[in-house]
N, C-alpha and C positions, 0 to 999 in steps of 0.2 A: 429413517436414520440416514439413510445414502442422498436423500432429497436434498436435505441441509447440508450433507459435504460435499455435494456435485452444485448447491448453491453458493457456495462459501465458496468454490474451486471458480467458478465461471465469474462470481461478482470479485473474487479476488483478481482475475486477469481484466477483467474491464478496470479497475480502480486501479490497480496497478499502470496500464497503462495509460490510463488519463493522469498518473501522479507523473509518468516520465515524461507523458508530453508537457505539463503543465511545468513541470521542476526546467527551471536552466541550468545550462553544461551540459558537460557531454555525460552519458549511464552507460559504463560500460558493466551494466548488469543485467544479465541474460535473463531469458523466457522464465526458467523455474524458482530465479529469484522475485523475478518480477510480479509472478503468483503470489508467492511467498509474503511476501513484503504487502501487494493488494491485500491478501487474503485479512495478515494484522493490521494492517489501518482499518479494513473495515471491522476486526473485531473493538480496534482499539475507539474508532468512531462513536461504533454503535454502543459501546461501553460510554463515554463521555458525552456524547449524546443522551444518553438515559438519565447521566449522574445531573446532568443542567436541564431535563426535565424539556428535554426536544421530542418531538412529533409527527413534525414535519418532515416527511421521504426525505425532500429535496436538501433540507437543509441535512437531515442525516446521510445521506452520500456527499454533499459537500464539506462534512466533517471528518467522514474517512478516506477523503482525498486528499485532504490536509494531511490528516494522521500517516496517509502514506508517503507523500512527499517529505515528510518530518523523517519516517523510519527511512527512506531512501539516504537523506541526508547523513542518518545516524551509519548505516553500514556501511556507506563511503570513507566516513572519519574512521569506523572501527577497520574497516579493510586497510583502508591506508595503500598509499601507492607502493604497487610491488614491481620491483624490475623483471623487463620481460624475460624467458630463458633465452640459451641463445642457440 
């Protein structure tokens, strides 16, 4: 049980940040998001991966890299820019 969520914690920060380095702009979204966010694109991958009937490792983490760069994209819109305090 802990195998898969210390799998899912560790492949979620590699994807994660191979989605920040691969996304352009600036992320100003920190380490626990940056899990976060890894951790669903590769759920969201390895889901959409399966549904088109993928096999291939490579192309399955290249599809939850996508998926995180997508979800990256999405939390910035929903965050939206906040003024700093002062």
């Amino acid at each position: 049980m802990f195998d898969g969520i210390i799998g899912y914690i560790v492949g979620g920060a590699v994807i994660g940040i191979l989605a920040r380095f691969l996304k352009p702009g600036a992320d100003p979204v920190g380490w626990f998001m940056t899990i976060v966010l890894g951790a669903l694109g590769a759920l969201a991958g390895g889901y959409i991966a399966g549904a088109v009937g993928v096999s291939n490792r490579s192309l399955v983490w290249a599809i939850a890299i996508v998926a995180a760069i997508v979800l990256l994209f999405v939390y910035e819109a929903v965050r939206g820019k906040r003024p700093r305090p002062a």
